[in-house]
N, C-alpha and C positions, 0 to 999 in steps of 0.2 A: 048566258054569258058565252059561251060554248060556240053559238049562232054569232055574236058579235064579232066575236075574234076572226071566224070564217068572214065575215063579210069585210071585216079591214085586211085580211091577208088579198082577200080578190079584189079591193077596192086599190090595193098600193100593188097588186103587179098588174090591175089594166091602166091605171093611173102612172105609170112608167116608173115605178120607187122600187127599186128593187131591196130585198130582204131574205133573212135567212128564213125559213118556214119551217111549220115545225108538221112530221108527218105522223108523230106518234104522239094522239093527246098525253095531257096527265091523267094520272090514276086522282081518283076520285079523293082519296085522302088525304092528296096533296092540292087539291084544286083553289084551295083558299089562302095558297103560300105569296108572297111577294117574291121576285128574284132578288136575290144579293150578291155581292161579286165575292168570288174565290181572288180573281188576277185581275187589276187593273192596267189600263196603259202607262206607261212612266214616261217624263221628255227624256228625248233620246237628241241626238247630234248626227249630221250626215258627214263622214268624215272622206275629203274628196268626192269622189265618184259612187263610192258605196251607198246601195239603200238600207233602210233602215225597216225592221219592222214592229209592228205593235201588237201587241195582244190582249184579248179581252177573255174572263173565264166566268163563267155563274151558272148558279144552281138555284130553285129551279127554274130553268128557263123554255121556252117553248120557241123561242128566236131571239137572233143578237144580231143587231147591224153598227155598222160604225157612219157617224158624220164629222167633215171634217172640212173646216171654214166654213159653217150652216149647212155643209151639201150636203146627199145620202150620197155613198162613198157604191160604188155600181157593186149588184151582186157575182160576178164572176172574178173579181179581185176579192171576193173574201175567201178563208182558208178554212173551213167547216171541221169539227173535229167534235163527235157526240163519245158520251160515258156515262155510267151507271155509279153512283157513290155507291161503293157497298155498306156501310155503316147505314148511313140513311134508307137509302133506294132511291134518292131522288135523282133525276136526272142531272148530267153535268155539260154544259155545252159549251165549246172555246173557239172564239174564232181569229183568226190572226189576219193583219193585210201588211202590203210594204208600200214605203213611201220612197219614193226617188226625190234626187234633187233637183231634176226637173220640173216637179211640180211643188216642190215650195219654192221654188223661183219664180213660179208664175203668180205669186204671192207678192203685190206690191201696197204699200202705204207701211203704215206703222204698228200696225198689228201681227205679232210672230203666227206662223203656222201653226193651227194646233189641229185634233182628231178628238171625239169621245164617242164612249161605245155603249147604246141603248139593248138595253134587256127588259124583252117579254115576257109575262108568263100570264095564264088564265085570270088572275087576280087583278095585276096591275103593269107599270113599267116603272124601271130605276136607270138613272144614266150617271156612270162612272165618271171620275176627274178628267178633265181636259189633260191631256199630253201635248206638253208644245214639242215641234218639230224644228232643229234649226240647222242651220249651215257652219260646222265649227273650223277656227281660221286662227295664226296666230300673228300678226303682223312684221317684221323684222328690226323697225328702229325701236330702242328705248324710250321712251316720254323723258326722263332723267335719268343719264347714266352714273355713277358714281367719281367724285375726282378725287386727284391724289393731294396727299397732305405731308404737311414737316410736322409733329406735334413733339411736345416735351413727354421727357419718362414721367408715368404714371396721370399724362393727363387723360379726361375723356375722348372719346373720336366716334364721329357721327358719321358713316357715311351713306348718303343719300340715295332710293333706286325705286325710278317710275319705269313698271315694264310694258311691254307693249301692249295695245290694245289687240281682247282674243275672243272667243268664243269657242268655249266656255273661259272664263277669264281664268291668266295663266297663274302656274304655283310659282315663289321665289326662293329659291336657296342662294347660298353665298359659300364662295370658293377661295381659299389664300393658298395663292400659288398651286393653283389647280387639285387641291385637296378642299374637301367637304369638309365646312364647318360646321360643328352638331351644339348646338346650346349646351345640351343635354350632358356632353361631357366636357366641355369646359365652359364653365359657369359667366368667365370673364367677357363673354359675347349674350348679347343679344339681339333679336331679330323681334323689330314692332310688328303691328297689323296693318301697318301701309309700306310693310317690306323694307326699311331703311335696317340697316346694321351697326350697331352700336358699341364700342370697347369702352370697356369699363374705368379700364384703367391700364393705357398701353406700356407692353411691357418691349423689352428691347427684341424677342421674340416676335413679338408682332411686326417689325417689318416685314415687307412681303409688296406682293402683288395682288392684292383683292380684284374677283371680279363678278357680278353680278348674273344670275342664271335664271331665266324663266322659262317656264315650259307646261305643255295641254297636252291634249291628248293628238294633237295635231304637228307639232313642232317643238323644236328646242331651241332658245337661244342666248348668247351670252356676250354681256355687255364688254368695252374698252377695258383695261386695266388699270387701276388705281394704283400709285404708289406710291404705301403709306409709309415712310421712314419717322421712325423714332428715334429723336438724337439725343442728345444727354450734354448739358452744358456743363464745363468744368466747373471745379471750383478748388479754391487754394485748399493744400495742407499745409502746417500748421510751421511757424516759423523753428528752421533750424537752430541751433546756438551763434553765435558772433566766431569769426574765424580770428586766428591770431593776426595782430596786426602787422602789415607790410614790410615795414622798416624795425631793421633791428633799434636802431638812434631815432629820436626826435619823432618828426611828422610823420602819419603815412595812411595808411587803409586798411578799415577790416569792414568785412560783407557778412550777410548773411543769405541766404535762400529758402524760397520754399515750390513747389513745384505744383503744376498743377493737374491734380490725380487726386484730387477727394472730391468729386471722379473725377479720371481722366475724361476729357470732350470726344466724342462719339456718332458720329455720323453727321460729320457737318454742325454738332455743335457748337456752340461761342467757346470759345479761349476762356479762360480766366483774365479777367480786365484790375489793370494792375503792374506792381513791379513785381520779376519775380524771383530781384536783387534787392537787396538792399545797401547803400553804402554809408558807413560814417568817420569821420575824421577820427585819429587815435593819435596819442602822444605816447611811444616808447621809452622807458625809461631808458638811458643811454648806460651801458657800462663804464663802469670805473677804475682805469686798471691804478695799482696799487704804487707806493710813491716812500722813498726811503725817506725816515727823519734826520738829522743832524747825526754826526759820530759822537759818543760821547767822550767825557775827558782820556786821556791814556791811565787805564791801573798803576798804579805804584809795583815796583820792579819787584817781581817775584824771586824766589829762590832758584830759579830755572833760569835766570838769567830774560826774562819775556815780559813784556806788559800787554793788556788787554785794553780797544774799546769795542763798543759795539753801536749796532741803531737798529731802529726797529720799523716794519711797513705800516706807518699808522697817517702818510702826508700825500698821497690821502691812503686811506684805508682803502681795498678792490673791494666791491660792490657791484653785484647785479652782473655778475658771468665776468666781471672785468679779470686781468692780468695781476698773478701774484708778482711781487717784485723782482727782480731778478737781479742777482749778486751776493754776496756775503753778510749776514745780520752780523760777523764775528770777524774782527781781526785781530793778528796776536801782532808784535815787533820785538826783536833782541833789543836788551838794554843796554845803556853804554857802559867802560868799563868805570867808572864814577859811580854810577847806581849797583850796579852789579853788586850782590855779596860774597860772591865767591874769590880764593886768593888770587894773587898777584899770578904763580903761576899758570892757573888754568886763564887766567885772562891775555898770558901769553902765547899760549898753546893755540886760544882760538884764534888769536890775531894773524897766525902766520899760517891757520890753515885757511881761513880767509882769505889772503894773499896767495896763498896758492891758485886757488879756485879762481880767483880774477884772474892772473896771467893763463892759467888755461883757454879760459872763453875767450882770450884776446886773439888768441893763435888759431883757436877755433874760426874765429870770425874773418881771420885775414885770409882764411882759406877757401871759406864759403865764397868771398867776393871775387879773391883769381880766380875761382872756376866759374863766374858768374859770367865774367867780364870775357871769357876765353868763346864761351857759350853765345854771345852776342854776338862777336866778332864773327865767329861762325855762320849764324842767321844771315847776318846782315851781308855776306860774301855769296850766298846761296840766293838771297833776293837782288840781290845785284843783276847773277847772270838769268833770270826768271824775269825779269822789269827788258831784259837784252831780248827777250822771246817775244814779249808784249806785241801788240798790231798798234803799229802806229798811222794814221790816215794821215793825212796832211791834206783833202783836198776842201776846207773849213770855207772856202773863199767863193766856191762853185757848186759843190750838189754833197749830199749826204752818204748816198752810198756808189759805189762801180761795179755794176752786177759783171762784166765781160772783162776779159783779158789781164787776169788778176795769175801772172805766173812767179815763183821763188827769182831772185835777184842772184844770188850766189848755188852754185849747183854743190858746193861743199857743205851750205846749211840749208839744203832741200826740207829740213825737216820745219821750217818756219815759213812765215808768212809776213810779205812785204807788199804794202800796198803803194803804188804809185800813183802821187798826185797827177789828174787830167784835167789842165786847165782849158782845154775846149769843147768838152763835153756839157751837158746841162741835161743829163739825166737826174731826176727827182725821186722816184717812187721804184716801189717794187710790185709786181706784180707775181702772178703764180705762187710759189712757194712760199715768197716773202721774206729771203736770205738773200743780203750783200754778197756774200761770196760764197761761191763755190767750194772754196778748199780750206771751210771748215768743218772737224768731227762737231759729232752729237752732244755736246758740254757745254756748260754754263758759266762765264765769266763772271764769279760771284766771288767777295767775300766769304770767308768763312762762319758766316754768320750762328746765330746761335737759332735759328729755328730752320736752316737747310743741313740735310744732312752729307757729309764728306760726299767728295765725289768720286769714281774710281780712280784709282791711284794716288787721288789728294791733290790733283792738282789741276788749278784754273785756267792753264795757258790752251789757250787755240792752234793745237796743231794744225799739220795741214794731213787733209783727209775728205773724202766726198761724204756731202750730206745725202741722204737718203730722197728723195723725188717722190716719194709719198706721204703726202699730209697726217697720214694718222702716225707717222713716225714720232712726231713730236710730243702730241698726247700720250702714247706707248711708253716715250723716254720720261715723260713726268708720271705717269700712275706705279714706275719701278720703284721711286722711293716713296716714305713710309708716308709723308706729309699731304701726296696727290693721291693716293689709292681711293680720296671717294671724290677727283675728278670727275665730270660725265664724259664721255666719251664722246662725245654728239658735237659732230664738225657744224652745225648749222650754226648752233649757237656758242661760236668757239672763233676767235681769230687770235690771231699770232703771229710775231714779227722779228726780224732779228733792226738791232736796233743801236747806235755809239753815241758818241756826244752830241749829236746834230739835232737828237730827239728823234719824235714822231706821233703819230696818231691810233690808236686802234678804238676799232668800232664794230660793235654787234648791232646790223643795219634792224630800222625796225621796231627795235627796243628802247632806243632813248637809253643808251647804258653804250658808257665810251670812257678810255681812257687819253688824256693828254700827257704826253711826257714833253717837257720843256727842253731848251737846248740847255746843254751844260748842266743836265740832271745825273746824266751817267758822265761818270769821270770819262777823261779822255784817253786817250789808248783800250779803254775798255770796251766790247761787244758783248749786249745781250741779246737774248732768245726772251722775249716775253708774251705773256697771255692774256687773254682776257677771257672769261666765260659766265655765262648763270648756272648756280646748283637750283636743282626741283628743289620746292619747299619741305614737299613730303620727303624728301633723303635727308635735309638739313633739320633736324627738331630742335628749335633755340628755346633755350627754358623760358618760357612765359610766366610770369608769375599777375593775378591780381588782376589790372586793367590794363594790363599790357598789350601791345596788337604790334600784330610785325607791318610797317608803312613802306618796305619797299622790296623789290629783290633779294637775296641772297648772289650777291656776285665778287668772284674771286679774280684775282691780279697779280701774277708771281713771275719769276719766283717768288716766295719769300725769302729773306733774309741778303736783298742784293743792295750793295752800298749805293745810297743816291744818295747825290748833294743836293739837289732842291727837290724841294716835293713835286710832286706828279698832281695829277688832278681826275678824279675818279669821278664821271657823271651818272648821276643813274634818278629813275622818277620815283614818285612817292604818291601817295595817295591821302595823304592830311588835305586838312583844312587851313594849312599852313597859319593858324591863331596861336602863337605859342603860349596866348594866356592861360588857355586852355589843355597845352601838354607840356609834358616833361619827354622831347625826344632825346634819345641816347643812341649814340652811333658805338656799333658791338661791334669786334671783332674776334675772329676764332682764335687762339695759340696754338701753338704746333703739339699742346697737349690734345686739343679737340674740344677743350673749354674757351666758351665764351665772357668776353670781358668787353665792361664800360671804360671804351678809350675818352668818352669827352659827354657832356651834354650838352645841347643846343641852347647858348645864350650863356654860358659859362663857363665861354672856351677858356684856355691857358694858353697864351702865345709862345711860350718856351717849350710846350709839348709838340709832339710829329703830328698833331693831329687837327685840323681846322675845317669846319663845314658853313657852307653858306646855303641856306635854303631859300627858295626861290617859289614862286605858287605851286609849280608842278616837280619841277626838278632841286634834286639836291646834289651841290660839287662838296667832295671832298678832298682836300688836299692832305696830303699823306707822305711821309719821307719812307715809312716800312710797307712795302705790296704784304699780301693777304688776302683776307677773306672777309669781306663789311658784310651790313646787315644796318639796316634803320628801326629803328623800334620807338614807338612810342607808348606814355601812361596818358591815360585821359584824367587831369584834375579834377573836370566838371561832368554833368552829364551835357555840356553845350558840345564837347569834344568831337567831332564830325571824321567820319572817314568818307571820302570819295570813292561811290562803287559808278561802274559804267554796263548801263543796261542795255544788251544784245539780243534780238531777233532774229533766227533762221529758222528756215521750214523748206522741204524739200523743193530743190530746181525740179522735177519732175513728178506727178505723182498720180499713179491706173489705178488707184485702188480708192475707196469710199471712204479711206479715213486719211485724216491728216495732220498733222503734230506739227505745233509750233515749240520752238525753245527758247527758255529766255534764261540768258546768260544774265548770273550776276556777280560781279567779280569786281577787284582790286584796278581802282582806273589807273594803270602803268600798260608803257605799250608792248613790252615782255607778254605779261599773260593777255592781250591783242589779240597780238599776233599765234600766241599758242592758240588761241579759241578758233583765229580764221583756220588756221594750216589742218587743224582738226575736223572745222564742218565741211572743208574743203573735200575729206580723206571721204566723206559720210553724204557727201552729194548735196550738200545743204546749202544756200544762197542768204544774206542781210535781205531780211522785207523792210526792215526803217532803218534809219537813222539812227543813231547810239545816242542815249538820254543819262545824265548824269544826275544821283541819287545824292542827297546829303544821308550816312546813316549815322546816326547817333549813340552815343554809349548812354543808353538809358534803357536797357534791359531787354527791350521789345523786339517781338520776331519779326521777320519779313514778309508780310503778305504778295501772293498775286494773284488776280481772280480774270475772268473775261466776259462778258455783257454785250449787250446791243446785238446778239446775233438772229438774221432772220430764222424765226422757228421757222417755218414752212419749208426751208431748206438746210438749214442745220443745225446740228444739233452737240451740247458738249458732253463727254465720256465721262466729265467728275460728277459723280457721286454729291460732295460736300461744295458749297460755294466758293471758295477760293483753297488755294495753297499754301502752303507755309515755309519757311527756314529759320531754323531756329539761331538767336542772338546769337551765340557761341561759333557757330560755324561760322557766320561771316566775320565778324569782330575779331579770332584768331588769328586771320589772313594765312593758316596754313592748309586750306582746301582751296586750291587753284580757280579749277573751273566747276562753282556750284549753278546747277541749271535745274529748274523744273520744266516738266511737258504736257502740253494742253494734247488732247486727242482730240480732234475735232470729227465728223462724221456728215458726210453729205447723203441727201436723200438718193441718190441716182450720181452717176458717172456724168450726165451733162452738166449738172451744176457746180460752177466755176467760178464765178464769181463768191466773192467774201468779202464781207462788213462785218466786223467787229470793235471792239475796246478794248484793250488788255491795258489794266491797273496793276499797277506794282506800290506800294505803300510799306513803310516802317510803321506800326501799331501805334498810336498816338503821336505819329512823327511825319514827316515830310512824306511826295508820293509823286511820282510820274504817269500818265499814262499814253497812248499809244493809241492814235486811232489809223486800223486797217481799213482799205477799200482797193481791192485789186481781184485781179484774173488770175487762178492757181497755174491756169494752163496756157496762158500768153500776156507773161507781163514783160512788159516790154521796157519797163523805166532802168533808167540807168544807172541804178545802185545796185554798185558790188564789191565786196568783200578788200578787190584789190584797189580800190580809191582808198582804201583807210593802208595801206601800203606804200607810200610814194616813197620811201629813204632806198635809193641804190648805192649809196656812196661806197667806195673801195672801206672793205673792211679792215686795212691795214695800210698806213702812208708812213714812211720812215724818210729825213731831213727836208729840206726847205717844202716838200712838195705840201706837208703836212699844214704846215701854218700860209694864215691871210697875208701878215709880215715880213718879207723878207730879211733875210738873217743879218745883213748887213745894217738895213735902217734900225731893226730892232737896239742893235748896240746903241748907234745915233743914238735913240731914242731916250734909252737908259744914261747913257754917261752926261745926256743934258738933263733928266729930269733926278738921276737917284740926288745930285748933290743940291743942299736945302738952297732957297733962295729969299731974301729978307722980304721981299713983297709977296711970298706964297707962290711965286710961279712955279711949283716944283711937281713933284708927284703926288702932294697931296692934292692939290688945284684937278689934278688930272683923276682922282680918284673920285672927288666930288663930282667933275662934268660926268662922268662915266656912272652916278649910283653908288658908286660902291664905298664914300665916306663911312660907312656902319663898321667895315673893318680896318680902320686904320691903325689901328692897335697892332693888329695881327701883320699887316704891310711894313710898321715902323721896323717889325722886329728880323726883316730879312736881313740881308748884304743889299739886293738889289731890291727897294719896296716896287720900281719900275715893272721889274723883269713880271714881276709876281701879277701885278694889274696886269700887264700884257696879257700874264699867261690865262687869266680869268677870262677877258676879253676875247680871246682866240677859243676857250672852250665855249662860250655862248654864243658867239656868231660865226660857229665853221662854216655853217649851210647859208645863213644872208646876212653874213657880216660885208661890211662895206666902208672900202679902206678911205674912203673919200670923204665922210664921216667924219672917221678919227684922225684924217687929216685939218678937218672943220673946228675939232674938237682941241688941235695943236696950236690953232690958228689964233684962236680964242685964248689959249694960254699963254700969247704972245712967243713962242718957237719958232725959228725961223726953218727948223726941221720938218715944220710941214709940208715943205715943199718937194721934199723927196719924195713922197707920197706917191705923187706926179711919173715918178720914175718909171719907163717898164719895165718890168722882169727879163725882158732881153738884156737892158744896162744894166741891170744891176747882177 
């Protein structure tokens, strides 16, 4: 055997095989062993550049070589390493080599690199496991990365993750929000054997940012981020009780509510779908105040000289909160001296004190009345030389006011004021200040009315004295007494005028809110100072009650408490649906307590009252004999009941930064809060991107949706969280939050992207919905919408006599004194009411002095801006008038 082994050890080193040799036989007692391995080679990985090495260990062996892809692997790359087992004695021999990556690269086809290691020994030979050799690597894209999800509370959630292709293939863990997710402590995760990750049952914890992680021994890497949002859809709680019903008397309303919080909706969950009002008709029982019965007979004459009858509250009985009766259940009367029992003499005694008692009170009373009468005569000699002070105009024939050359007549009553007729002047208007004359004090030519308070000294005459040359003087002089102190102070939306029998005009440009004073509204000899202004809504809180909604302005007109003899005419916009099947409006006024009060409802006027409204689509006129402080309010009967909101877009004129906000205004369609909204985005750099869309919203419970759509992902992208926005019923239906706006945050990928295409939807929840499609350049648009196009009203905020009306003062009379008296064929003013529309109120017309004067004045408050006299010349023409031809006249002739 011994020989054999010698002659293959020479046979394989002159035959070119190199091998380890062995130089020290076996001992003789181990000569019959086979080899066995201690150390086998293991697959190993070359990781970059590094080599790799193997090793082989056996006992007993006499040589080790290693082959590797069929080759003998050369002897001067093996690592020789001999030992003696002391346990055994048998030999132990190890030999090591290293593999580069060069030379498993030179390895092509389909079969991986491998090496095994052959061990000698005198007996026999044994060859160890193949060790594959390989290149490890980990690729960088995902095969499937995970995506993000909306899921409900407590549903399951699956998300998916193929990771890259590795060598050795890679491990997966799973990260929420850059924290290690361990099964192992919380139970609610799991992780399958093809790496997807799985929630149990998502809990609102669980949103987050999942993201998927693999990694070898080569690499790490980690996938996109998923974002999993778990929302929560609302749902009702449970209905409240029924609220007491509206009306004290008869018909009215009670609601109920329930709100939607069992649960509230949470991360972009659905709303509660539903009402989440309820309303039902109720029938109040009305009070009953309480009603006296008949008296009954007179008692039979007492010893006292008295008889009795009495009655009782039983016609009707009070019920249900009503009114005890009010007066006497008990009367006594002295008897005469026939019934009486008592003698002759005390029947004498009282006769002539009786008698006394009468001529007393007679002498009493003739005394009260001289001093009554002394007392008058007095008065009436005091107003005398006071009516002597009075400003009398006289120039009724030519212009209204004489701003210039207004100096005292007599130098002994310097202290008055005489105005001289100028019959060739044809000044109209006033401009600046807005005061006829110069040389009057700061006082109010008013009656003494019961809601203005005295004024100093007490007295209404117009001295002479310089008015003050600064506009806020006037607002200063009215916020002193008690009535103006919650005036605004704010000139913008403030005009004011001094103003005599001629009439005039005042107007808050912009707003649709103006007042008309008629000629021969203010008595004559009289001058006032009058105002017009809007209160904020938020300073004004009018008790709303039920389904009440405020439908226009709060706007005041004073003084209060100043004698007019024909009403005036108050315009201001509304925002209904002008159906009054559907409302009960109520025109409110303030009292000089601060309480509000129902002067009239719409469709129920009383022509003998100060107070008349004609509603028109947009605009409501009131006609008024007392200035004050109105307000329009309406009840919605159905839920068909509509308010008009006007929907606005602005988004910055300029914008260097990646993110971008649109706002969308939704507000009460009057052009009061407009104009507040422009003058505001104006303050804010903000520019209209559309056009203004008008919303039906409905009193049926539901909130206001807005959401936005159609945006290119690849360029932008939106900041909400949840799919759309919300405003809840209440805040817009109040109409006491001016300007309610939500904000989209938009976000572009990069500073050049400039262009935008979107949707933006605006919707009432089961109700009506506008939307809005964008396509423009953030940074050069160039179209011609802007803010000031929805601005065109410049008109002079203040016109005082002829300049003010379309009419000339003179035809007007014409006008009147041929149509107020009736005609048997109808050619009168009602003929003229009819052409004109406005038959609906001829109730209200019949019951003036002048029903003429009154249509005029209607007519002049609707078509100040394109009224056209030629027209209502047309219109005269037709009623067969031969007065139409004045028409014709110019304003020079006349």
């Amino acid at each position: 055997t011994l020989l054999i082994v010698e002659i293959f050890i020479s046979l394989a080193c002159t035959g070119g095989e190199h091998a380890a040799t062995v130089t020290h036989p076996l001992p003789a007692a181990f000569s019959d062993l086979l080899p066995h391995f201690l150390v086998e080679p293991d697959d190993v990985y070359i990781v970059k550049n590094k080599p790799v090495t193997l090793t082989c260990r056996s006992t007993p062996a006499t040589q080790i070589y290693f082959k590797c892809n069929g080759e003998w692997v050369h002897q001067d790359q093996h690592l020789i390493d001999r030992d003696v087992d002391p346990a055994t004695g048998l030999p132990v021999m190890q030999v090591k080599i290293d593999i580069s990556r060069q030379q498993v690269e030179k390895i092509f086809g389909l079969e991986d690199y491998w090496c095994q290691c052959v061990a000698w020994s005198t007996t026999g030979t044994q060859k160890s496991q193949k060790a594959y050799v390989r290149i490890a690597y980990l690729r960088k894209n995902f095969e499937e990365e995970p995506l993000g999800k909306e899921v409900a509370l407590d549903q399951e959630v699956l998300l998916r993750c193929h990771p890259p292709e590795g060598v050795p293939p890679a491990e997966v863990e799973w990260q929420r929000n850059e924290e290690l997710i361990d099964p192992k402590t919380d139970p609610n995760f799991f992780i399958t054997v093809d790496h997807n990750l799985i929630i149990k049952q998502a809990r609102l914890a669980d949103t987050g940012n999942y993201t998927c992680v693999a990694k070898n021994i080569v690499a790490r890497r980690k996938s996109s981020s998923a974002t999993v949002i778990v929302y929560v859809n609302g749902g009702w709680s449970t209905w409240a009780t029924w609220s007491a019903c509206s009306a004290v008397c008869g018909r009215g309303w009670q609601k109920r509510s329930r709100s939607c919080t069992n649960p509230t909706p949470l991360n972009g969950g659905t709303s509660c779908e539903g009402q989440s009002v309820q309303k039902s008709a109720c029938t109040a029982t009305c009070p009953v105040d309480g009603g006296w019965s008949e008296w009954s007979k007179w008692s039979p004459c007492g010893a006292d000289c008295t008889m009795w009858r009495s009655r009782e509250c039983t016609q009707p009985s009070p019920s249900t909160g009503g009114k005890e009766c009010q007066g006497l259940d008990l009367q006594s009367l002295n008897c005469t001296s026939e019934q009486c029992p008592q003698s002759e003499y005390h029947y004498l005694s009282a006769s002539g004190a009786e008698d006394v008692a009468l001529y007393v009170g007679i002498v009493a009373v003739a005394l009260c009345l001289t001093l009554l009468l002394i007392v008058l005569v007095l008065v009436y000699r005091r107003k005398k030389e006071g009516l002597d002070a009075d400003v009398a105009d006289s120039s009724i024939l030519t212009t209204g006011f004489q701003p210039m050359g207004i100096k005292p007549t007599k130098p002994e009553n310097s202290h008055l004021l005489t105005i001289q007729p100028d019959l060739t002047t044809t000044t109209t208007s006033y401009q600046g200040t807005l005061r006829s004359r110069r040389e009057v004090t700061g006082k109010f030519s008013v009656s003494n009315g019961p809601l203005l308070e005295p004024l100093p000294n007490g007295s209404h005459t117009l001295h002479n004295g310089k008015l003050p040359s600064d506009p806020n003087d006037f607002m200063n002089r009215l916020s002193s007494q008690t009535y103006f102190k919650t005036l605004p102070r704010d000139n913008v939306n403030t005009s004011y005028g001094t103003f005599n029998f001629l009439g005039g005009r005042l107007t808050l440009p912009n707003t649709g809110i103006s007042l008309l004073i008629p000629p021969e509204a203010i008595p004559r000899g009289k001058i006032y100072e009058i105002y017009l202004t809007i209160q904020k809504k938020e300073d004004m809180r009018l008790p709303l009650a039920g389904c009440q909604t405020l439908l226009s302005p709060v706007v005041s007109c004073g003084p209060p408490g100043v004698m007019l003899t024909r009403p005036v005419i108050l315009s201001m916009d509304h925002c209904s649906d002008a159906c009054l099947e559907n409302w009960a409006i109520r025109l409110k006024k303030q009292s000089y307590e601060g309480t509000w009060e129902d002067v009239l409802q719409l469709g129920e006027e009383v022509v003998s009252e100060p107070y008349y409204c004609q509603l028109e689509a947009e605009t409501c006129r009131v006609f008024t004999e007392q200035l004050g402080r109105f307000a329009l309010v309406g009840e919605s009967l159905s839920m068909a009941a509509a308010k008009r909101l006007k929907l606005l877009l602005f988004a910055p004129a300029y914008c260097s930064t990646l993110e971008y906000n649109i706002r969308v205004y939704c507000m009460d369609d009057t052009q009061d809060l407009l104009k507040e909204v422009m003058q505001m985005e104006r303050q804010l750099g903000g520019r209209l991107i559309d056009e203004p869309h008008i919303l039906l919203f409905k009193d049926s419970y539901h909130n206001l949706r807005l959401s936005i759509h159609d945006m290119p992902q690849a360029h932008w992208r939106s900041k909400l969280l949840a799919g759309y926005q919300e405003i809840p019923f209440y805040h817009i239906w109040s109409g006491s939050q001016r300007t309610l706006h939500c904000t989209f945050t938009l976000e572009r990928q990069s500073l050049s992207t400039c262009d935008l295409t979107c949707t933006l939807c605006v919707w009432q929840v089961e109700g009506e919905g506008q939307s809005f499609t964008l396509d423009f350049n953030i940074s050069k648009d160039i179209r011609p919408l802007d803010s000031d196009f929805l601005l065109m009203d410049n008109c002079t905020p203040a016109l005082a006599g002829p300049s003010a009306f379309q009419i000339p003062y003179l035809i007007r009379q014409k006008i009147c004194s041929s149509l107020d008296t009736p005609c048997p064929n109808g050619a009168d003013w009602r003929l003229l009411a009819q052409r004109l529309k406005l038959d609906r109120h001829m109730s209200f017309f019949a019951s003036k002095a002048s029903p003429t004067s009154v249509i005029l004045d209607l007519w002049e408050t609707q078509h100040f801006h394109n009224g056209n006299l030629n027209q209502l010349a047309a219109v005269m023409a037709e009623i067969g008038k031969q007065e139409a031809m004045i028409f014709l006249v110019s304003d020079g002739e006349c």
